[in-house]
C-alpha positions as CSV (number, residue, x, y, z in Angstrom):
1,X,96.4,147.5,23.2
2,X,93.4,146.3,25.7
3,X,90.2,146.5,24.5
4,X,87.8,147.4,27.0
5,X,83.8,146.1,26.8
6,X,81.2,148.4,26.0
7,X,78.9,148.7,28.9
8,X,75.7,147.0,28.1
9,X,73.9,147.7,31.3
10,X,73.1,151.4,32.4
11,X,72.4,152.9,35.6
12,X,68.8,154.0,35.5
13,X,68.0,157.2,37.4
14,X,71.8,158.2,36.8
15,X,73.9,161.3,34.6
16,X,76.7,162.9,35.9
17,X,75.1,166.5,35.1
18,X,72.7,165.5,38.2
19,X,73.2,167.2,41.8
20,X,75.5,164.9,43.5
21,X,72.7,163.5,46.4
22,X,70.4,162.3,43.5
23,X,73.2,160.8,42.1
24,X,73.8,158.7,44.9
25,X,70.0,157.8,44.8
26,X,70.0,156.5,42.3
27,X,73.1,154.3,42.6
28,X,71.9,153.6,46.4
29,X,69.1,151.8,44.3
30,X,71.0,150.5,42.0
31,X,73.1,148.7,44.5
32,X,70.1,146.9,46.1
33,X,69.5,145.2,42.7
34,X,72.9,144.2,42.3
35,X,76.0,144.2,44.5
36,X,78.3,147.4,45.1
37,X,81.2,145.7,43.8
38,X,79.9,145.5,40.2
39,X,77.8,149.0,40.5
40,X,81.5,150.5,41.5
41,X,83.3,148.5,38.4
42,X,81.0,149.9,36.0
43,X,81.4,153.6,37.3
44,X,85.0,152.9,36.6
45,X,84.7,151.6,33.4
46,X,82.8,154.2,32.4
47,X,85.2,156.8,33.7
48,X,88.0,154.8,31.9
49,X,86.1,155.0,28.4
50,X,85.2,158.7,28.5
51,X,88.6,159.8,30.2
52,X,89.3,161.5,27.0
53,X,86.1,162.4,25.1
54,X,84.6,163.8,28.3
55,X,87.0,164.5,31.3
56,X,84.9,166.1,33.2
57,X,82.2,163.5,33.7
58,X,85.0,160.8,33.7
59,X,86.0,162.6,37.2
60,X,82.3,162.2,38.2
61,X,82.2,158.5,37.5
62,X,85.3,157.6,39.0
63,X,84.7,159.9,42.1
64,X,81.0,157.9,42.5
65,X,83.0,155.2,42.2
66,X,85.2,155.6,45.0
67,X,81.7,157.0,47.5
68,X,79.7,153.8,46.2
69,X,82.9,151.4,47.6
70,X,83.5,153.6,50.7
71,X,79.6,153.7,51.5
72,X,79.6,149.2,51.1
73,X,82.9,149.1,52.9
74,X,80.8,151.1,55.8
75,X,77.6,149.0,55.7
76,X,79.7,145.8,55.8
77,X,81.6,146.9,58.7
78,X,78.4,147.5,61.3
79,X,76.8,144.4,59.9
80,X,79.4,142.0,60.5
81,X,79.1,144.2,64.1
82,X,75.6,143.2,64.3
């Protein structure tokens, strides 16, 4: 059996119950603090642990996960343009 970490850090600004373009607010300035990559793994993560308990917002997480790597795979793309 894995055992996955406990998420220490949490996304400030951020519920699943929230409309979907605050959402991304708040995870638009959550990447500026850090980088998309670890923004998107703990949206996964979370998804993972509460696939379960709470499906529905396991769905949430994992499909904010997939718009915050889609929206950095965009902005990388027309800055390495630039």
């Amino acid at each position: 059996m894995i055992r996955l970490p406990k998420p220490k850090k949490t996304i400030s600004g951020y519920h699943p119950t929230m409309p979907v373009s605050a959402r991304h607010r708040a995870l638009m300035k959550k990447i500026k603090k850090e980088t998309a990559l670890s923004v998107g793994r703990h949206l996964l993560l979370l998804s993972t642990l509460t696939k379960r308990t709470i499906p529905k917002a396991s769905k949430i997480y994992k499909m904010n996960s997939k718009w915050v790597f889609k929206t950095s795979a965009k902005h990388l793309a027309t800055k390495k343009k630039s």
